[in-house]
Backbone bond lengths (Angstrom), bond angles and torsions (degrees), N, CA, C in turn:
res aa  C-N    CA-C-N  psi(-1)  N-CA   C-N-CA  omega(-1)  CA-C   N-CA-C  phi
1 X - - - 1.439 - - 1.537 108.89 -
2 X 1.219 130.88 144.41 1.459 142.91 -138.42 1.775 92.71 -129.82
3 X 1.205 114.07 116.86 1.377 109.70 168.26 1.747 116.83 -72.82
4 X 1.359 102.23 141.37 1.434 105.82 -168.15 1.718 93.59 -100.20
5 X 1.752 109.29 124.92 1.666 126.23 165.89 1.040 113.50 -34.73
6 X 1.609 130.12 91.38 1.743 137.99 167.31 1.797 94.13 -48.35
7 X 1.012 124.31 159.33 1.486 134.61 -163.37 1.776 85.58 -139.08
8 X 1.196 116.58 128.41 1.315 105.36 -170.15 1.913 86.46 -123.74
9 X 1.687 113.43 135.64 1.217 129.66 -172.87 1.410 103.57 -119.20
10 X 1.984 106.83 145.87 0.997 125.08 -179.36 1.198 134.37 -60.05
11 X 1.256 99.78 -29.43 1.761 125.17 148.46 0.913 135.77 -92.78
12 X 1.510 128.92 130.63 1.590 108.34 -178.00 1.787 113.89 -85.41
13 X 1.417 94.50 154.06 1.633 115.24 -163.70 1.657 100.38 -47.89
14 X 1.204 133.64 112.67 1.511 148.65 154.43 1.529 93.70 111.50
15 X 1.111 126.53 9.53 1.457 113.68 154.69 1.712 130.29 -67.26
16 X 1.115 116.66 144.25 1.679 90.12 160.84 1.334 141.43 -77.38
17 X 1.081 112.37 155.02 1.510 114.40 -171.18 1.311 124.69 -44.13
18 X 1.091 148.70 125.36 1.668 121.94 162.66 1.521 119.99 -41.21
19 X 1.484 104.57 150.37 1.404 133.57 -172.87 1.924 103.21 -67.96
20 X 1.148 131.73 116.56 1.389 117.16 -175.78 1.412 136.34 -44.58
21 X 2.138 93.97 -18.87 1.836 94.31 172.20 1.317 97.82 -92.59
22 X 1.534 131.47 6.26 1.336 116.70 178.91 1.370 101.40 -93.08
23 X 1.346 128.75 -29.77 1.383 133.00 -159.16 1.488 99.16 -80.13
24 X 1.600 121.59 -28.76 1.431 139.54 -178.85 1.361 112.22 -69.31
25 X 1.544 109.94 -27.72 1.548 127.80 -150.24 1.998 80.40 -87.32
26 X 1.697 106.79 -60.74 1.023 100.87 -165.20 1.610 128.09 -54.55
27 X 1.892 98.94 -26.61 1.456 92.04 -175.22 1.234 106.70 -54.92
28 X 1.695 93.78 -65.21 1.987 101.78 -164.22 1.382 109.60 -29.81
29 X 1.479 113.85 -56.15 1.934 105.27 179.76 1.351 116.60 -57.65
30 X 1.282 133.63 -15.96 1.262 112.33 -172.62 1.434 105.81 -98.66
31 X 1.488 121.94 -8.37 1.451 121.88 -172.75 1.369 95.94 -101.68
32 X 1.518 115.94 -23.51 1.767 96.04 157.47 1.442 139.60 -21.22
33 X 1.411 104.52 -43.68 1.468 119.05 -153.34 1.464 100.66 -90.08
34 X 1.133 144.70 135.37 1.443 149.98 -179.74 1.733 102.57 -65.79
35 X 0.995 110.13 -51.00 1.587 121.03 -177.77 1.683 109.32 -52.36
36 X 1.257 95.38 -41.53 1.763 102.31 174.98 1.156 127.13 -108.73
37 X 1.594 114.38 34.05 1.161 119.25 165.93 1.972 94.24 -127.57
38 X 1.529 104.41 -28.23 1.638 93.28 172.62 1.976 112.30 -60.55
39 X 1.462 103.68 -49.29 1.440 119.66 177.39 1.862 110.65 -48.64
40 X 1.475 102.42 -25.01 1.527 95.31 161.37 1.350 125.52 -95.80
41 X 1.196 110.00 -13.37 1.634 114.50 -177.81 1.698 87.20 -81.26
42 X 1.065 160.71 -30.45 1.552 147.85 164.81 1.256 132.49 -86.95
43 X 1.683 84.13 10.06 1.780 92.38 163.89 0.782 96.15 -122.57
44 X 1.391 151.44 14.33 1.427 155.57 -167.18 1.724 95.18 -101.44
45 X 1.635 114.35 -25.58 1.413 124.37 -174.58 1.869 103.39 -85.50
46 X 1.263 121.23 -56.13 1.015 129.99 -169.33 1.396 122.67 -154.36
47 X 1.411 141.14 157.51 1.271 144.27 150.65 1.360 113.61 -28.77
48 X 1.274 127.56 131.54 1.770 123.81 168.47 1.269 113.89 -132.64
49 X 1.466 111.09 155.97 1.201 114.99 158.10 1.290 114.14 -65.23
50 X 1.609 130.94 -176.56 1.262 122.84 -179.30 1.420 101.28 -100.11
51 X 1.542 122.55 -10.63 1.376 111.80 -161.58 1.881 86.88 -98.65
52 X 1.346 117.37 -25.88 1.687 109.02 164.70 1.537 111.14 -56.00
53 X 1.312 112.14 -55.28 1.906 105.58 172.26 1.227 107.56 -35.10
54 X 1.328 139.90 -63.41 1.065 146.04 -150.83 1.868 116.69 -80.37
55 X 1.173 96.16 -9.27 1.543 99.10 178.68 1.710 104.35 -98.30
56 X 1.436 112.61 10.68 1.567 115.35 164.98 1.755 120.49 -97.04
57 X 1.587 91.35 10.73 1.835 102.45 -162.55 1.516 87.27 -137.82
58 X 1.582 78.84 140.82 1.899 106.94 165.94 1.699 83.58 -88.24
59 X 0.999 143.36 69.08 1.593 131.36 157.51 1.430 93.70 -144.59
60 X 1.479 99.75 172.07 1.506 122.30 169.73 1.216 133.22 -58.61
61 X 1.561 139.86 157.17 1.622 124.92 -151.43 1.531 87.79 -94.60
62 X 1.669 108.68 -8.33 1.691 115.24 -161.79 1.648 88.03 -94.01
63 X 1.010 139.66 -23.03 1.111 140.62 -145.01 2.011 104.27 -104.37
64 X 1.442 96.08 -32.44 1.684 114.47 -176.58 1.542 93.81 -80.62
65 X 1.288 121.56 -48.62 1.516 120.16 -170.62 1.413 105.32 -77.19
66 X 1.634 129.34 1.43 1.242 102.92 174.83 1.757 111.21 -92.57
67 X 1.859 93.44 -29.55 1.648 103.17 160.94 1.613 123.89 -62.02
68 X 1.050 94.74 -30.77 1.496 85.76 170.51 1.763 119.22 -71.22
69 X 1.359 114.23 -25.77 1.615 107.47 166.72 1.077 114.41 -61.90
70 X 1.055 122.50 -30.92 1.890 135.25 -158.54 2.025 74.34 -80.10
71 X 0.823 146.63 -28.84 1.797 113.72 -163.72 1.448 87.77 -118.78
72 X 1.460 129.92 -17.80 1.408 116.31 167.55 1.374 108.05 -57.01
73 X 1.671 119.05 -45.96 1.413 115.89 -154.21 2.056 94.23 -82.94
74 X 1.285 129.72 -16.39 1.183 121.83 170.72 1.518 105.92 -78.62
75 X 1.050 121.95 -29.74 1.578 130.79 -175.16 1.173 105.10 77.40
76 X 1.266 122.10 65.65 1.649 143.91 149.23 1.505 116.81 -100.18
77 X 1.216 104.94 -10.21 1.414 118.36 -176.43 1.227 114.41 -132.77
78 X 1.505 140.83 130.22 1.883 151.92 171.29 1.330 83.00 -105.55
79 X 1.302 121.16 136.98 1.247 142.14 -175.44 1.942 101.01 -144.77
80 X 1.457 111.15 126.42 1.394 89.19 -172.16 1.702 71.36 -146.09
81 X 1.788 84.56 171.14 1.874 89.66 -168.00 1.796 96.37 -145.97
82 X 1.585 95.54 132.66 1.520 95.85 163.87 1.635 115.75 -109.84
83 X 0.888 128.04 97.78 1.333 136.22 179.00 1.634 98.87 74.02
84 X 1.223 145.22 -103.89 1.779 154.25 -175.79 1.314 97.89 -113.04
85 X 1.313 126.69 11.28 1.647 122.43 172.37 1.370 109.28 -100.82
86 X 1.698 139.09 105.90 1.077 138.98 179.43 1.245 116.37 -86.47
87 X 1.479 130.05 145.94 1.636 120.87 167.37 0.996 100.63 -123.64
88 X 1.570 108.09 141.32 1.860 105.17 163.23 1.371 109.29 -125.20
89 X 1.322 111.24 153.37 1.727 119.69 -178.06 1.206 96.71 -127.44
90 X 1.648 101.76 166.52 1.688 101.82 172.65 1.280 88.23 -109.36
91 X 1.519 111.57 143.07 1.454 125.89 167.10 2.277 100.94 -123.25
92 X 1.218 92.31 122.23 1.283 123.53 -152.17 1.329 100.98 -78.27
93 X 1.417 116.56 -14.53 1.725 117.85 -138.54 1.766 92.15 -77.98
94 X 1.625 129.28 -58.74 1.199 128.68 171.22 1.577 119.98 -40.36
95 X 1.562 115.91 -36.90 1.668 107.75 -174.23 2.182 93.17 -69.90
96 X 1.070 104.77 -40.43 1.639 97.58 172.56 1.747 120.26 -56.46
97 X 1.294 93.66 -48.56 2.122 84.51 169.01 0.935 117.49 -45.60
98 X 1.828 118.24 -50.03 1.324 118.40 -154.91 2.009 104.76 -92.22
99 X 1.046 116.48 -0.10 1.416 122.42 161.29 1.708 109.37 -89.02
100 X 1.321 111.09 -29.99 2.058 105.30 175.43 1.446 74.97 -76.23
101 X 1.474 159.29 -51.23 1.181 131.72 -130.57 1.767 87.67 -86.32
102 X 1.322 142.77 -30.85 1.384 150.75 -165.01 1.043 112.43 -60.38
103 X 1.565 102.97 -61.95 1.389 129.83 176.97 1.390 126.73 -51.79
104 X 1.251 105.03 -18.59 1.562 113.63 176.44 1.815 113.30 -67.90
105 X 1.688 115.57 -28.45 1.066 133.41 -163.66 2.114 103.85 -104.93
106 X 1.370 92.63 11.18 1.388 92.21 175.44 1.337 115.01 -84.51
107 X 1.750 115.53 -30.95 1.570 94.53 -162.57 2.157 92.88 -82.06
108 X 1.267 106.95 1.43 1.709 85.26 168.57 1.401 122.07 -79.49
109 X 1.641 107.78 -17.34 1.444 115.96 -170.31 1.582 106.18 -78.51
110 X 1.152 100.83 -37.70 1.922 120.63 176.93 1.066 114.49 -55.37
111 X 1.541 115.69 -41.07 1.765 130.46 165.96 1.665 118.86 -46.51
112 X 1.822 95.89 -54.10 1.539 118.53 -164.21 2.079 87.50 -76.38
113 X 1.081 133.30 -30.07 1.320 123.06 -168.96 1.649 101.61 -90.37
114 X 1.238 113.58 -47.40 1.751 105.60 154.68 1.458 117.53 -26.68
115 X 1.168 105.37 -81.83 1.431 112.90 -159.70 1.842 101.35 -63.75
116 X 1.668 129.95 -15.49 1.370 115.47 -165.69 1.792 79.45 -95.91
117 X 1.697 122.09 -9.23 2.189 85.98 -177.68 1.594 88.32 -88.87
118 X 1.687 122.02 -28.76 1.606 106.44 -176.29 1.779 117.64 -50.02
119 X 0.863 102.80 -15.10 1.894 103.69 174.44 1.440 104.75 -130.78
120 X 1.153 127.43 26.86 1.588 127.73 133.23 1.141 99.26 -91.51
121 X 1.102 144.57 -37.30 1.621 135.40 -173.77 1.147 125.86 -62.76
122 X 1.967 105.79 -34.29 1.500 117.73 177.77 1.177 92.20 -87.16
123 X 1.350 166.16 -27.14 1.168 144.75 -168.64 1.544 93.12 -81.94
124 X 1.026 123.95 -39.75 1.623 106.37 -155.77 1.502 99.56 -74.47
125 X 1.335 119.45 -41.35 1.265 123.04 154.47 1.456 149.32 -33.82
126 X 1.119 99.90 -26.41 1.628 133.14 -176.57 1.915 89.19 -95.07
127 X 1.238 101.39 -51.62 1.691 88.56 170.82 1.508 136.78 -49.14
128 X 1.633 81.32 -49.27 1.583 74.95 -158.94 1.726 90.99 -80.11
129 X 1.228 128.83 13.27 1.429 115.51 -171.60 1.623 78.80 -81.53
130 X 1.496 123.26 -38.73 1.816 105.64 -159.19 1.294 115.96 -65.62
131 X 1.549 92.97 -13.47 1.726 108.00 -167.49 1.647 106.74 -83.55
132 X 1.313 118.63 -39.07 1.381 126.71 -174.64 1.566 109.69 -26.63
133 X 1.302 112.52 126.89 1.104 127.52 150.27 1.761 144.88 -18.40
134 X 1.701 84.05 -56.57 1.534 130.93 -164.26 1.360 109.43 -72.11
135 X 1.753 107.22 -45.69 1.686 127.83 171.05 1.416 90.64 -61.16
136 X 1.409 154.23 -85.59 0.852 151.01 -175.41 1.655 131.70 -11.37
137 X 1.585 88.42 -51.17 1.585 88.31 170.85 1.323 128.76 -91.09
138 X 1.194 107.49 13.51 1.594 116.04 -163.09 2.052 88.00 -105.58
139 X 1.025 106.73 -21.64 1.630 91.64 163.31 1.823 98.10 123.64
140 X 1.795 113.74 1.97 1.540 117.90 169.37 1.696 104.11 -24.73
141 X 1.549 104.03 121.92 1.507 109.18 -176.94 1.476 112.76 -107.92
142 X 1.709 101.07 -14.67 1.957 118.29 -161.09 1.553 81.10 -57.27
143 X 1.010 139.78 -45.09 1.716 122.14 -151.43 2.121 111.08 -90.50
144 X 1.452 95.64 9.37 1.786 93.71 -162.79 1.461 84.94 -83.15
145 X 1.528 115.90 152.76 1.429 131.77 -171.61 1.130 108.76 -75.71
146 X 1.337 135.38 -143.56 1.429 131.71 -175.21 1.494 109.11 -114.68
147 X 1.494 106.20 -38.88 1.492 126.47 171.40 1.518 107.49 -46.69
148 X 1.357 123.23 -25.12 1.551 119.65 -138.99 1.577 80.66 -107.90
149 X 1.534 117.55 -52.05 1.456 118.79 -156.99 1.850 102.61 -76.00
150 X 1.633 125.28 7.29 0.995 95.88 179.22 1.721 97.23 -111.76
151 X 1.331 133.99 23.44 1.213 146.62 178.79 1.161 109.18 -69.03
């Protein structure tokens, strides 16, 4: 007889769901952590065991499995178990909420990068007017030294 893969969930069964700024709350904290954002970039490659996660860390196998709850319980992580054999996957779907949640704050950033090339433009502009040639021949005096203007 073949043990059937327990699927272990971020919630427990008849609880309610998390709240969407809580579910938001959880990503951002768990992608805080450098450790659990490397542990997703190698599940981002393939399915792992947990004791393969752990052979990418100078840390403890106790120490990887406690990060690994932290992205199960955000649900960045499916973690399923056959008897003492753990698997983890990356499930992607939360790093996408929390980018529509980002994205919402782009068209102000798009505004703020507008308006910083509209006054790179006048400055560069304002340059090359000092630089012009054209001012020059027309008899521009602002640049004659001191020596020159008492001649």
């Amino acid at each position: 007889m073949t043990a059937k893969p327990a699927r272990l969930h971020a919630v427990a069964p008849g609880a309610p769901a998390p709240s969407e700024d809580d579910a938001l709350d959880a990503v951002f904290a768990a992608l805080a952590d450098p450790v659990r954002r490397s542990i997703l970039a190698h599940l981002a490659q393939r399915e792992l065991l947990v004791s393969e996660v752990a052979r990418h860390f100078d840390i403890s196998l106790q120490a990887i499995s406690k990060h690994i709850q932290v992205l199960v319980r955000a649900g960045l992580v499916a973690q399923e178990r056959t008897g003492r054999i753990s698997r983890c996957r990356l499930d992607a779907g939360p790093i996408f909420d929390a980018a529509v949640w980002l994205n919402r704050y782009s068209k102000y950033w798009q505004a703020q990068f507008d308006t910083l090339a509209l006054w790179l433009e006048d400055i560069e502009r304002r340059k090359a007017a000092r630089r012009s040639p054209a001012r020059r021949k027309r008899g521009d005096t602002r640049r004659v030294g001191k020596r020159n203007r008492a001649e």
